[in-house]
C-alpha positions as CSV (number, residue, x, y, z in Angstrom):
1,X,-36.4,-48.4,52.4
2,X,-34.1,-45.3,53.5
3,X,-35.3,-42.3,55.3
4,X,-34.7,-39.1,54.5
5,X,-31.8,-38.6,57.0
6,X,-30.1,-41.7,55.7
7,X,-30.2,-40.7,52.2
8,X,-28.5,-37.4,53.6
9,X,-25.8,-39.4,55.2
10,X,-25.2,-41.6,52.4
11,X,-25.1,-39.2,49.6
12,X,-22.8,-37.5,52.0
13,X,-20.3,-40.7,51.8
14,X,-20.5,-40.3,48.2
15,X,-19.6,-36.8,47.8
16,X,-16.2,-36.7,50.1
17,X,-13.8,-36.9,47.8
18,X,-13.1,-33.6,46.1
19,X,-11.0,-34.6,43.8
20,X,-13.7,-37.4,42.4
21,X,-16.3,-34.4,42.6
22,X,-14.0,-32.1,40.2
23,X,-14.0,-34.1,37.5
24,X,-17.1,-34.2,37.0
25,X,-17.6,-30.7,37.4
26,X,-15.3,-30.3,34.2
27,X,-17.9,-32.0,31.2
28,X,-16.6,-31.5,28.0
29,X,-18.7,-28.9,27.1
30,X,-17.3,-26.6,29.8
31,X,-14.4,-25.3,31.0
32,X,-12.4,-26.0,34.1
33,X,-13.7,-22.8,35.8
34,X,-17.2,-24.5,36.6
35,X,-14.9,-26.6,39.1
36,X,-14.9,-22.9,40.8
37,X,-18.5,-22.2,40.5
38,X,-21.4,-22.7,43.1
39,X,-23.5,-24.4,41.0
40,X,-21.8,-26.4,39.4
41,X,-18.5,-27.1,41.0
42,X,-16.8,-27.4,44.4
43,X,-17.7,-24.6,46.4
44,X,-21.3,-25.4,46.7
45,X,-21.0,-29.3,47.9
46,X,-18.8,-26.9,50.4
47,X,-21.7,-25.6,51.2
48,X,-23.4,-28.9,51.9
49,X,-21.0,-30.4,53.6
50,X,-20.9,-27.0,56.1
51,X,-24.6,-27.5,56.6
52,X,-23.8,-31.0,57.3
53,X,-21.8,-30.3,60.2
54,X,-23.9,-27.8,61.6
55,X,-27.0,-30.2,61.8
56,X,-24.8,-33.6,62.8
57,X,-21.5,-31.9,64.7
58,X,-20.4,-34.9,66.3
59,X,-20.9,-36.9,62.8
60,X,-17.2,-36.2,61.5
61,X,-17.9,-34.3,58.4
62,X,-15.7,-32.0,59.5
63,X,-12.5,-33.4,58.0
64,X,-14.2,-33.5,54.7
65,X,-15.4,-29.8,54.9
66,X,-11.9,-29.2,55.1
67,X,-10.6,-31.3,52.5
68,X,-12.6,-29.2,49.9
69,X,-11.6,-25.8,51.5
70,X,-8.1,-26.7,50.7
71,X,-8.9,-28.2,47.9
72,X,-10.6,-24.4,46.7
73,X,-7.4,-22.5,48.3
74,X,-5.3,-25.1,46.2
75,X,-7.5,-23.9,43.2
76,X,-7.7,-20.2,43.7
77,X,-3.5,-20.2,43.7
78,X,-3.3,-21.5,40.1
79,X,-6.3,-19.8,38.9
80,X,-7.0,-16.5,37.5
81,X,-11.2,-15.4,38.2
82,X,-12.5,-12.7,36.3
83,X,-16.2,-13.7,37.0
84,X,-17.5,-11.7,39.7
85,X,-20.9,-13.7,39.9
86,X,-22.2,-15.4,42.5
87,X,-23.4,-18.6,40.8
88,X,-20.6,-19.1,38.8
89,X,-17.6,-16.2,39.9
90,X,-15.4,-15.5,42.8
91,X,-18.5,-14.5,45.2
92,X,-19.6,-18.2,44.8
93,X,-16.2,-19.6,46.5
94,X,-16.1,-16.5,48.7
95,X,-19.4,-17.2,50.2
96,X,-18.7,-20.8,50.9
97,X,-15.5,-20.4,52.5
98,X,-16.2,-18.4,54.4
99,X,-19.4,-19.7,55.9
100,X,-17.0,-22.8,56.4
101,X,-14.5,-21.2,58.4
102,X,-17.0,-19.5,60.2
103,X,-19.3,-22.0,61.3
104,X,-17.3,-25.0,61.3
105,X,-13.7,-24.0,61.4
106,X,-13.0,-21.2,63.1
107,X,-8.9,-21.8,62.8
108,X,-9.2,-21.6,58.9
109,X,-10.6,-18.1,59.3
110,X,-6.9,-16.3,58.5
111,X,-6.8,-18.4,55.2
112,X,-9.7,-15.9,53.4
113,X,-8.3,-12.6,54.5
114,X,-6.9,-12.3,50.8
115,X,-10.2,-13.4,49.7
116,X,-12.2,-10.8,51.3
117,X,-9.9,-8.0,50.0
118,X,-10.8,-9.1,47.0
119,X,-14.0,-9.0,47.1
120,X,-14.3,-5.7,48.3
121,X,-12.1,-4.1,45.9
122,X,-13.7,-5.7,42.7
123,X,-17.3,-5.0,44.2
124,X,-16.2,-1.1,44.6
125,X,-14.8,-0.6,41.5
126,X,-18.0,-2.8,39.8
127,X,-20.1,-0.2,41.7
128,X,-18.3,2.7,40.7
129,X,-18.3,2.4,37.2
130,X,-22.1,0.8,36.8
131,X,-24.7,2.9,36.5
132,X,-28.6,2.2,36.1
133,X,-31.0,4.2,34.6
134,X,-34.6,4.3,33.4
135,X,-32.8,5.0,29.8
136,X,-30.7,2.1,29.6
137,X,-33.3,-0.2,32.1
138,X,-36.1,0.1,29.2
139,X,-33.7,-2.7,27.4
140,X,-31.5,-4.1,29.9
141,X,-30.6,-7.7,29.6
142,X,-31.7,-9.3,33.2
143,X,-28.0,-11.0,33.5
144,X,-26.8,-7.2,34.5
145,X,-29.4,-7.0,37.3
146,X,-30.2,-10.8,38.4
147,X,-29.0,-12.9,41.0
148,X,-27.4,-15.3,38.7
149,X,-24.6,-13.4,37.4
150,X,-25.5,-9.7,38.3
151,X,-25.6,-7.3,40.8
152,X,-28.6,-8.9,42.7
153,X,-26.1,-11.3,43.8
154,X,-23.4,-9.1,44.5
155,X,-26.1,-8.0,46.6
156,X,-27.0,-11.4,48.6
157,X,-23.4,-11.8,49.3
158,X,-23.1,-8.3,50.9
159,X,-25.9,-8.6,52.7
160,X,-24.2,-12.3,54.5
161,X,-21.4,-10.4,55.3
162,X,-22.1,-8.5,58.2
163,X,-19.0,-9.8,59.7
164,X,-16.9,-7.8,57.6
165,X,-17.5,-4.3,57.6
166,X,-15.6,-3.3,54.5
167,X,-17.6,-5.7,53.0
168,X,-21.3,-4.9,54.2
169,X,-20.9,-1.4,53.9
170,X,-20.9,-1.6,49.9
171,X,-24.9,-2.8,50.1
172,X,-26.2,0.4,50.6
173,X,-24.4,1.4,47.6
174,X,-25.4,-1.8,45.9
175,X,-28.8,-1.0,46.9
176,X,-28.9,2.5,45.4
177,X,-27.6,1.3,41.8
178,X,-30.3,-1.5,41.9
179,X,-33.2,1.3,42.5
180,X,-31.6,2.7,39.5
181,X,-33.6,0.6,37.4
182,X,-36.7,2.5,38.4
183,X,-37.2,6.0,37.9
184,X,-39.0,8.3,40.9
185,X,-42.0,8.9,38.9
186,X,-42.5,5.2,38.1
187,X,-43.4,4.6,42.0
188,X,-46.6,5.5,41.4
189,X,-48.3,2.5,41.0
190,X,-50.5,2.9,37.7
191,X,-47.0,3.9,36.2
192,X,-44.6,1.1,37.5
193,X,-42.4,-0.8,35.3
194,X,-39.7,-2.3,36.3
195,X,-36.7,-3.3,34.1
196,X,-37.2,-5.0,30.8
197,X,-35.3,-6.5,27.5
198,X,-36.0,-6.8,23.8
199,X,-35.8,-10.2,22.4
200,X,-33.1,-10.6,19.8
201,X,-33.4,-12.6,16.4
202,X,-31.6,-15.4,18.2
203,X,-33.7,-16.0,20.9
204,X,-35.1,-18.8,19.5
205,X,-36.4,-20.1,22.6
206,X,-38.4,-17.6,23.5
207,X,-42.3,-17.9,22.3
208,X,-42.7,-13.9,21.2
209,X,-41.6,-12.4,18.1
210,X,-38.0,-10.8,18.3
211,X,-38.3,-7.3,18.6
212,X,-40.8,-7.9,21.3
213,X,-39.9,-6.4,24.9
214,X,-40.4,-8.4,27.7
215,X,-40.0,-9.3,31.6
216,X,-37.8,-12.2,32.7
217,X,-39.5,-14.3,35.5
218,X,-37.2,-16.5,36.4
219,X,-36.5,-16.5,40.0
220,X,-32.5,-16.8,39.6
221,X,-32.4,-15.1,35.9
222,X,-34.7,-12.8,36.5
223,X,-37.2,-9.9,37.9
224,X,-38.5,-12.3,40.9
225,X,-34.6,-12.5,42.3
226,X,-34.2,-8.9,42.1
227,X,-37.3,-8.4,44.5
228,X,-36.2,-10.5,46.6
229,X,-32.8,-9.2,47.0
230,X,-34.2,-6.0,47.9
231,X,-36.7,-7.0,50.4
232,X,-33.7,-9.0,52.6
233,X,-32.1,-5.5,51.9
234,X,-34.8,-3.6,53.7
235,X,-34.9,-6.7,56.3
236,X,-31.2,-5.9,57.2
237,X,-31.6,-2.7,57.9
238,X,-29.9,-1.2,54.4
239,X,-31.5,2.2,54.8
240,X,-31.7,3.6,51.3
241,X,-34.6,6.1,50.2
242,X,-37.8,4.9,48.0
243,X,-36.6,1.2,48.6
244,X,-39.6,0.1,50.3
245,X,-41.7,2.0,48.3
246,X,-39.9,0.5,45.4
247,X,-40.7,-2.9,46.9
248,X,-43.8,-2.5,47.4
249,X,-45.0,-1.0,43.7
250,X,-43.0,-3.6,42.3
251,X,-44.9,-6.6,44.5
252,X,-47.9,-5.4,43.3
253,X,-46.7,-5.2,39.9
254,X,-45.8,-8.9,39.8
255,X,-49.0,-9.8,41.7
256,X,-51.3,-7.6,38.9
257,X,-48.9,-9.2,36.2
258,X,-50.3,-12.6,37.1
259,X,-52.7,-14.8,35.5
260,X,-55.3,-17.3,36.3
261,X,-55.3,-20.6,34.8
262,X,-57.2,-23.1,36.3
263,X,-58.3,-21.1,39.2
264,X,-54.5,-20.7,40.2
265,X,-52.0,-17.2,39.8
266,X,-49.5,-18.4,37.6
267,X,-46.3,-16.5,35.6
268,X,-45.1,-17.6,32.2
269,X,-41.4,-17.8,31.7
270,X,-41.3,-14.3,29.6
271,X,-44.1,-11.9,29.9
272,X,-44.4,-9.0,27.3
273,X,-43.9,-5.4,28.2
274,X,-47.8,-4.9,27.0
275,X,-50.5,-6.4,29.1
276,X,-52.1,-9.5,26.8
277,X,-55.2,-11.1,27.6
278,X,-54.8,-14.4,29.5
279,X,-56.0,-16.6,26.2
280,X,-52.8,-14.7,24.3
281,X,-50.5,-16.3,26.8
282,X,-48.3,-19.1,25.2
283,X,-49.2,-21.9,27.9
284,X,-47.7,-21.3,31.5
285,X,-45.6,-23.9,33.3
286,X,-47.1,-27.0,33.7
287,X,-44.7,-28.2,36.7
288,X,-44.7,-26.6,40.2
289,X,-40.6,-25.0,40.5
290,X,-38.3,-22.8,42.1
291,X,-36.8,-21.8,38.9
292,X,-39.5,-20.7,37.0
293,X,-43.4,-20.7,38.1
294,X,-45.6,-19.4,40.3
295,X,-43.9,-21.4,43.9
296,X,-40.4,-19.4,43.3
297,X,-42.6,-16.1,42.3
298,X,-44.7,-16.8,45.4
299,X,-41.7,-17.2,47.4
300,X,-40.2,-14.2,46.0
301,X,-43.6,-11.7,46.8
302,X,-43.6,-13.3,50.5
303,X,-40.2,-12.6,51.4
304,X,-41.6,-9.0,49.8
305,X,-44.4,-8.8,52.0
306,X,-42.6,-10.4,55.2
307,X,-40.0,-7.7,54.9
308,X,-42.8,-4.5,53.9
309,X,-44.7,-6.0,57.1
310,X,-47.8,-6.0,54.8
311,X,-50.0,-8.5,55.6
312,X,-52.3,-8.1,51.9
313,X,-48.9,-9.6,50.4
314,X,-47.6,-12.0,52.2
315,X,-51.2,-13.0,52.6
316,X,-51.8,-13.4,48.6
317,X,-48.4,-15.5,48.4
318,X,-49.3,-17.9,51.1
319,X,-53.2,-18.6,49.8
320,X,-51.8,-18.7,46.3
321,X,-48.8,-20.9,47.1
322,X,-51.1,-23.4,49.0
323,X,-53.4,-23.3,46.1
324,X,-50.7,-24.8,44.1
325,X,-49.5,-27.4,46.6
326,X,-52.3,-28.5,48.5
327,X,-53.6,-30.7,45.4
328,X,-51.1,-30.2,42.5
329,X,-52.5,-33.4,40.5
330,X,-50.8,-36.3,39.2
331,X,-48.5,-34.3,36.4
332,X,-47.7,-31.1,38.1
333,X,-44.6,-31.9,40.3
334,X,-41.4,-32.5,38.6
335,X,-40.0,-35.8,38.0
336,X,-36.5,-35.4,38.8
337,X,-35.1,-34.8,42.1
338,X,-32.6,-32.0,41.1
339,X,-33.0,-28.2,43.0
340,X,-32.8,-26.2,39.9
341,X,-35.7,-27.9,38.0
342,X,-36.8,-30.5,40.5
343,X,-38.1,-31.6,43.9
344,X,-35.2,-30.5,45.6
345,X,-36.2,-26.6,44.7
346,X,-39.9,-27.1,45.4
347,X,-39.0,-28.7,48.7
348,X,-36.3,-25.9,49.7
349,X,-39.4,-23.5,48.8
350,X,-41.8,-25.3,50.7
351,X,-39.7,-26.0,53.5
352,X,-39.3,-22.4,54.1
353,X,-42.5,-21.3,53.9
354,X,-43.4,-23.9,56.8
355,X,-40.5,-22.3,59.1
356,X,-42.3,-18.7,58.6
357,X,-45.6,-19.4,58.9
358,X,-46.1,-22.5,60.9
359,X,-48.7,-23.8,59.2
360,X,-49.2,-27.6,59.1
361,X,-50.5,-27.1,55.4
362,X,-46.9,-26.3,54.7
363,X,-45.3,-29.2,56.9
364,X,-48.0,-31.7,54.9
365,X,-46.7,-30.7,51.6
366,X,-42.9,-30.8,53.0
367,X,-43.6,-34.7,54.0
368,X,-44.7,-35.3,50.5
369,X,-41.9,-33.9,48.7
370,X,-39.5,-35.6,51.1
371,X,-40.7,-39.1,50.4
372,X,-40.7,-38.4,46.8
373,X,-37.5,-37.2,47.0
374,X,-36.3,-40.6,49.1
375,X,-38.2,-42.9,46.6
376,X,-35.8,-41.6,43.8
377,X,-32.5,-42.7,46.1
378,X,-30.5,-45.8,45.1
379,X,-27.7,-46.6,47.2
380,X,-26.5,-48.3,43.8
381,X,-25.7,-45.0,41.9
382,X,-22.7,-43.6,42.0
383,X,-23.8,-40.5,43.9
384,X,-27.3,-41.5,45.4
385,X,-29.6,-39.6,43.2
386,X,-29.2,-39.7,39.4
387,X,-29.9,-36.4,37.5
388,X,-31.8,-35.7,33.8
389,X,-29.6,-34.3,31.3
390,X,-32.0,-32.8,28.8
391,X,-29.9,-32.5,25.6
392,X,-30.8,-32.0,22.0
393,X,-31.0,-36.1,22.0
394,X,-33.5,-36.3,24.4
395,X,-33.5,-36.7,28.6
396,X,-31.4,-39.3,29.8
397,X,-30.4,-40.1,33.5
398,X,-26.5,-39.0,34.4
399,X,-24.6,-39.3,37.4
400,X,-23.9,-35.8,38.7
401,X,-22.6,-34.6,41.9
402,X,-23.2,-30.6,41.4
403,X,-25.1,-28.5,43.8
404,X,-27.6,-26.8,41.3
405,X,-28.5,-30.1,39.0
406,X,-26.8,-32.7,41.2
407,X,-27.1,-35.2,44.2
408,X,-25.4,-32.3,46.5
409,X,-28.3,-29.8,45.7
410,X,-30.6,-33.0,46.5
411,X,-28.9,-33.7,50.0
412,X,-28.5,-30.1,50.6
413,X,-32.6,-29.6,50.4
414,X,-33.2,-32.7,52.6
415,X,-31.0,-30.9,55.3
416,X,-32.7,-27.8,54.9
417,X,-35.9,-29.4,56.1
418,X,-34.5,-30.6,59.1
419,X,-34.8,-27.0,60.6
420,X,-33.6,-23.3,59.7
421,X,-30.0,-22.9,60.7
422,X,-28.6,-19.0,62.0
423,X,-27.1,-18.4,58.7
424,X,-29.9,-19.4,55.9
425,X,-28.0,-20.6,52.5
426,X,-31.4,-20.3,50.8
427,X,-31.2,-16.2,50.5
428,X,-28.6,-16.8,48.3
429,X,-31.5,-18.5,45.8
430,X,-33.6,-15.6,46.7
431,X,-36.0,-18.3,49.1
């Protein structure tokens, strides 16, 4: 049987080849930009394989690090971006790049110079012209203010670029536009509300009537990302006024917001802009996830409460998070080893908690979900770890290389546990 570390290493052989990894970044569904994107392309196995040579230095990864940096230069020469996102736009290969050049190879550092002028001139001109307001947050799709593809991850790519002034200078201002979304008065905490959206007649999806205005709580799609972009904000020193009293009425907002279900704080996907009774609740998630949940919502108010110093909140995410852990019962961890909707994410999550609060309960849970993880390795599939593709035929297993849904993203979370590194990838997933 393999142990964790030699699943790593061997779904590392698997993923070298960058040219084998963009093709399969480009499905026919999608166009060749996702071969750009973080999620779902090259820069994010970058970001494994820069991980990968900061844990095992003297491993030779190197070399293949660099391979897909050129490989993303290469790419960004014939390719016009538009996106400014950081899952899926030109903040997604800026981030990686540049932690490459940083950590692994400092020599490629001139290469990005381009790159970071880039970024600093879209991001200013974004900021100029956007403007948030309790007007236009009262029906504000989350994609304008999530970390996904809006300006909660323009603001987790400012605030991991301290070595660029230019650069980290534009989070204060990135800040201020986010505490746009909630007006002065709204601090108060019996009159808090933060940004919400009105379901549209093709929301099909979504279990309330259109018309109906509601809260996004998906960690990366969502209100949970946006606190948590804000509390690393006040951890790095982005000095903007109300923020932490912004943080901390919104915290308690999502904590009130919450609903017991078996003895458990849980979140449903969408919560309506009215407070229901729990029994009017279309059923909450039934698996323990990053993406949507109570352990990414849990991660979310800690990193709130870490940063606000208050011990009430990060003391209601750890008991609440463990509650949901300790004995999650035969059905309630996911199935698939993925990090968006799988093991991997749970394990990043959990992983994390252990490093801040050194409790063993934490390290417990992490040694389960590692040798869950390990049990779904094959050394006979083409990348390690096969991946579900839920499509309108049903789930089937796929072989897919990608950070967010693939064996990189399963790797990557397998490193992670290993030990917190100086730079922490995970902020960039709000964990």
């Amino acid at each position: 049987m393999y142990g964790y570390a030699d699943a790593i290493q061997s779904t590392a052989a698997k993923l070298k080849d960058p040219i084998l990894i963009g093709s399969y970044c480009v499905l026919p569904s999608s166009t060749s930009q996702k071969e750009m994107s973080l999620i779902e392309g090259l820069p994010g196995v970058l970001c494994f394989f820069t991980s990968l040579c900061q844990h095992f230095p003297n491993d030779g990864w190197e070399d293949v690090g660099i391979s897909y940096f050129l490989a993303l230069k290469e790419r960004l020469s014939d390719t016009s971006i538009s996106d400014l996102s950081l899952f899926t736009g030109v903040l997604g290969i800026a981030i990686a790049t540049h932690r490459f050049a940083q950590h692994v190879a400092p020599s490629y550092h001139g290469n990005l110079c381009n790159l970071d002028d880039l970024c600093a001139k879209v991001i200013r001109e974004d900021l100029t012209k956007r403007s948030f307001n309790r007007e236009i947050s009262a029906d504000l799709p989350p994609s304008q203010y999530d970390i996904s593809s809006g300006l909660s991850g323009v603001l987790m790519y400012l605030l991991q670029r301290r070595d660029n002034p230019g650069l980290f200078e534009q989070a204060e201002s990135c800040t201020q536009k986010l505490i746009g979304l909630f007006s002065i008065s709204s601090q108060h905490e019996d009159h808090f509300s933060p940004p919400s959206w009105t379901i549209q007649p093709s929301s099909t999806s979504i279990a309330y009537e259109a018309g109906t205005r509601v809260y996004c709580m998906d960690v990366p799609y969502g209100l949970p990302g946006l606190l948590a972009a804000l509390s690393l904000a006040i951890e790095a020193g982005v000095n903007v006024p109300t923020l932490k009293e912004t943080v901390r009425s919104f915290a308690r907002w999502m904590i009130h917001r919450g609903i017991q279900l078996d003895g458990k704080v849980n979140w449903e996907k969408y919560i309506p802009h009215y407070a229901p009774r729990s029994d009017e609740y279309p059923s909450a998630p039934t698996k323990e996830l990053w993406l949507f949940g109570a352990p990414g919502v849990l991660r979310c108010l800690y990193l709130a409460g870490r940063a606000l110093k208050d011990e009430s909140i990060e003391r209601f995410a750890v008991e609440s998070y463990l509650s949901h852990l300790e004995d999650p019962g035969e059905t309630a961890l996911p199935e698939e080893s993925s990090f968006c909707a799988g093991l991997a994410g749970l394990l990043t999550l959990t992983s994390e908690m252990a490093f801040d609060t050194q409790d063993p309960k934490f390290y417990n849970i992490v040694k389960t979900l590692e040798a869950k993880i390990v049990k779904l390795y094959n050394p006979d599939h083409l990348f390690g770890f096969k991946s579900s593709d839920h499509g309108k035929d049903g789930s089937h297993s796929v072989d897919d290389p990608r950070l967010y849904t693939g064996a990189a993203g399963v790797a990557f979370s397998l490193l992670n546990s290993l030990g917190r590194l100086e730079t922490k990838w995970t902020n960039l997933f709000a964990i």
